[in-house]
C-alpha positions as CSV (number, residue, x, y, z in Angstrom):
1,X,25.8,457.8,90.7
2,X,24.8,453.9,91.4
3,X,22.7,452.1,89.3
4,X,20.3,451.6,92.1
5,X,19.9,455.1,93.1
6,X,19.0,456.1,89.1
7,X,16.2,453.6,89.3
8,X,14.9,455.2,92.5
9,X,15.0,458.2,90.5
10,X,13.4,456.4,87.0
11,X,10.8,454.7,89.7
12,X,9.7,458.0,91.5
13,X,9.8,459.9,88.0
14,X,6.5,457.3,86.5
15,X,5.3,456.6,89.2
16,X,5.2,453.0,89.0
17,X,7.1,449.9,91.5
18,X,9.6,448.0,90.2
19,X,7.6,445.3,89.0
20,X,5.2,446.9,87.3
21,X,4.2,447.2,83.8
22,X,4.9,450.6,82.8
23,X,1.6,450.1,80.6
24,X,0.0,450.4,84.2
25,X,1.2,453.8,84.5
26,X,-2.1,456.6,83.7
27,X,-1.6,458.0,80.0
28,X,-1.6,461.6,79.7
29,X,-0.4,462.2,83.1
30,X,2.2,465.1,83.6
31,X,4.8,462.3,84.2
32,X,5.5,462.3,80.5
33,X,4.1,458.6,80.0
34,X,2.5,458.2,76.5
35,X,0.2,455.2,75.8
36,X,-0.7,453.4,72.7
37,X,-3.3,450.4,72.7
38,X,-4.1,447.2,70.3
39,X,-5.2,447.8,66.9
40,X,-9.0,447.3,66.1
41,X,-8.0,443.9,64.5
42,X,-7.3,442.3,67.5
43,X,-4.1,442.3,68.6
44,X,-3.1,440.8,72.1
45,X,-2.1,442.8,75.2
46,X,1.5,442.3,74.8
47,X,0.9,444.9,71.8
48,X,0.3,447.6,74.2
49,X,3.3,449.9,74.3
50,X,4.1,453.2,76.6
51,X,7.0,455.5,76.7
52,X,8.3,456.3,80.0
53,X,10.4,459.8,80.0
54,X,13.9,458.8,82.1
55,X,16.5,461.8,83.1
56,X,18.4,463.3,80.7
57,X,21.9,461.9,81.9
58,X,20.9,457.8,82.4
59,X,23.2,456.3,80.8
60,X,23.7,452.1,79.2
61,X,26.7,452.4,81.9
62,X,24.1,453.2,84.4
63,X,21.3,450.3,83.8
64,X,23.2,447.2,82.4
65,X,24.8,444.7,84.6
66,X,25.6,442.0,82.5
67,X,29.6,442.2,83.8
68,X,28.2,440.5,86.7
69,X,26.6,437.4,84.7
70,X,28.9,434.6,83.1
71,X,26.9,433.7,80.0
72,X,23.4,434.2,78.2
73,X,21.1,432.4,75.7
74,X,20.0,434.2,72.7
75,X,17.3,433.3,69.9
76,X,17.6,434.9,67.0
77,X,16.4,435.7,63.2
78,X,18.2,437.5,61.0
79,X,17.5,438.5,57.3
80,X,14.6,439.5,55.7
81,X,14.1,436.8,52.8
82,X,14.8,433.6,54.0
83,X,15.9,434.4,57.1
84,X,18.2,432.7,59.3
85,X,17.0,431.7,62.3
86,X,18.7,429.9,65.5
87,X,20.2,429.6,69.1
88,X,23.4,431.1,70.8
89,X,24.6,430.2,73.9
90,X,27.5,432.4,75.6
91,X,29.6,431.0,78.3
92,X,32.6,433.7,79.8
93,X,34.6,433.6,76.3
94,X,33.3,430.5,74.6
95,X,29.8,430.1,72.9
96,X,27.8,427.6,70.6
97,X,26.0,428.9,68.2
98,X,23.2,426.3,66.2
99,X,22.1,427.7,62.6
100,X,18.9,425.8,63.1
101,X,18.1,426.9,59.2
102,X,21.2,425.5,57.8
103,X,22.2,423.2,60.1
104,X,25.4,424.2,60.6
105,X,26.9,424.4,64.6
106,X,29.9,426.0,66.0
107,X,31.7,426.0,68.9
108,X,34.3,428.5,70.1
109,X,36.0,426.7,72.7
110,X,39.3,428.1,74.0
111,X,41.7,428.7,70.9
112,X,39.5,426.9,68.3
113,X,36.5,427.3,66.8
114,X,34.9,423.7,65.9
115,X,32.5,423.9,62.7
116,X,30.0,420.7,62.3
117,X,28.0,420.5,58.9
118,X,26.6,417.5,57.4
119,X,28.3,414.8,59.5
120,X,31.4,416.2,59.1
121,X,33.9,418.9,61.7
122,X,36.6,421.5,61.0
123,X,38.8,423.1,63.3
124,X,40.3,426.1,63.1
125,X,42.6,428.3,65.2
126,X,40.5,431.2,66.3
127,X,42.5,434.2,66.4
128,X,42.7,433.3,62.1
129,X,39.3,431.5,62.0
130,X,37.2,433.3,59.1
131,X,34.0,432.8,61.7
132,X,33.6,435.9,63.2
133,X,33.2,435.5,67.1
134,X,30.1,436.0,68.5
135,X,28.9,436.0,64.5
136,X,24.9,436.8,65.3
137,X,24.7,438.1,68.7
138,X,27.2,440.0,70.2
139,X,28.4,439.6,74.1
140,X,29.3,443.0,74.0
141,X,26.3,444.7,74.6
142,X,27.5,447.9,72.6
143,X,30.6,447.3,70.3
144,X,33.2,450.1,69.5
145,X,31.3,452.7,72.0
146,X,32.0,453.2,75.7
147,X,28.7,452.7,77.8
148,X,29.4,456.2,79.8
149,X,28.3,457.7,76.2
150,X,25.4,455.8,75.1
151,X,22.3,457.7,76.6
152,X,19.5,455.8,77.7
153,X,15.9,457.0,75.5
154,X,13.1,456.3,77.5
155,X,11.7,453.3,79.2
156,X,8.7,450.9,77.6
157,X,8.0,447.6,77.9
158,X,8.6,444.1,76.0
159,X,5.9,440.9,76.9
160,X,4.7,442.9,79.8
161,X,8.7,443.2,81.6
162,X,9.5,447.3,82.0
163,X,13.2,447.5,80.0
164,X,15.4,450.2,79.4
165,X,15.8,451.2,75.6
166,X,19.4,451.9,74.4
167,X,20.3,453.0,70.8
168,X,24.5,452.6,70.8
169,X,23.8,453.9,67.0
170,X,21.1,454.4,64.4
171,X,21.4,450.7,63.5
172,X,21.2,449.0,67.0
173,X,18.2,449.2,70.1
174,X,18.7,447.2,73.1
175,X,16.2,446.1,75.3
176,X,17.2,446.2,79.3
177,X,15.2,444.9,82.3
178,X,15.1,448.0,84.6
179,X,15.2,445.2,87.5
180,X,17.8,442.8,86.4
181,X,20.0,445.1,84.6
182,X,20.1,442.2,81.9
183,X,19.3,442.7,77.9
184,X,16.2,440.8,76.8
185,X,15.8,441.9,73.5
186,X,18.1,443.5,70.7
187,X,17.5,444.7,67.4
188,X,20.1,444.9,64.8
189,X,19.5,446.6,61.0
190,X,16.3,446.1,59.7
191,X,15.8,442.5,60.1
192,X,17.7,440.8,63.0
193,X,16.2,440.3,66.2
194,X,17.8,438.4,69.0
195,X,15.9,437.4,72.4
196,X,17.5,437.0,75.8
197,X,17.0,434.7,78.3
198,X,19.1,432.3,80.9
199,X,21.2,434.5,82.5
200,X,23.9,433.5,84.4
201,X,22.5,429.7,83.8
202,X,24.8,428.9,80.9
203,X,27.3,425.8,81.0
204,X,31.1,425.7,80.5
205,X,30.9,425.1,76.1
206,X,32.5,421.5,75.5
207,X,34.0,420.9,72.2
208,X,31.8,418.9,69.7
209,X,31.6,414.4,69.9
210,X,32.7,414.3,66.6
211,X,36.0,413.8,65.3
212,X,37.3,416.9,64.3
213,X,41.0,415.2,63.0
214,X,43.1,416.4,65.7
């Protein structure tokens, strides 16, 4: 079945229009929408959470369309003390990734992988390059499972946008728009949190200015 037609279905089943916040949707209605509100300390409406009941056999290979898209930019954190914190940005098979805390940058850029510290660059070949591809965020939205098997758990939504959420394994939850088929959020362990945005927007990734001694 086409991903369109399961959203027609997700749509009809809460009720709500495409655009809407799922938080809009009435609580306690036979629909199977839940609804939880701030805290009495104040928190903001982007706290607000419901959970949207989806059909049983939506699946990650149903709602993402990221094959469609040449390249992302994530933000992320990692690590519970002293985390690391910084910016990847995906382009087809290249990306850049800044390690804002450390200051370290690399950029994977055909068969290299270019490593800028302190003034100074490395290269290395990539297929042997200790620097894992992809090191903090992963292009692959769900690595080592095929998308026909990863079920789909219910809908909510994140800073007001209605997502998909998708749990590849009990370590991982993705974060989907239901409109653009794109991740915005993904959560990895207990402490690493990447956000989405730029779709489709990314540049081709040039190698670094400096002199890298080749």
């Amino acid at each position: 079945m086409s991903r369109g037609k399961y959203r027609r279905q997700v749509l009809a089943l809460i009720g709500c229009s495409s655009g809407a916040m799922l938080a809009g949707c009435s609580s306690g209605s036979d629909d199977g929408t839940t609804s939880g509100s701030s805290d009495s300390n104040g928190g903001d409406e982007n706290t607000e959470e419901s959970t949207t009941e989806v059909p049983d056999d939506l699946t990650a290979a149903d709602v993402l369309a990221e094959d469609e898209v040449s390249g992302f930019v994530a933000e992320f954190e990692a690590g519970d003390e002293n985390p690391i914190t910084g910016t990847q940005i995906v382009h087809e098979e290249d990306f850049y990734l800044d390690e804002e805390t450390s200051g370290v940058e690399r950029y994977a850029v055909g068969d290299s992988i270019y490593i800028v510290h302190r003034g100074g660059c490395d290269v290395e070949d990539r297929g042997d390059s200790n620097e894992m591809n992809d090191a903090y965020v992963p292009a692959e939205p769900a690595r080592g499972h095929s998308l026909e098997d990863v079920p789909v758990s219910h809908s909510t939504t994140v800073d007001g946008e209605a997502v998909y959420v998708i749990e590849p394994d009990e370590l991982t939850t993705m974060y989907v728009s239901t409109e653009t088929g794109y991740r915005v959020r993904m959560e990895s362990g207990p402490s690493t949190v990447a956000e989405f945005h730029s779709w489709g927007e990314t540049d081709p990734i040039e190698p670094p200015e400096e002199d890298c001694g080749i």
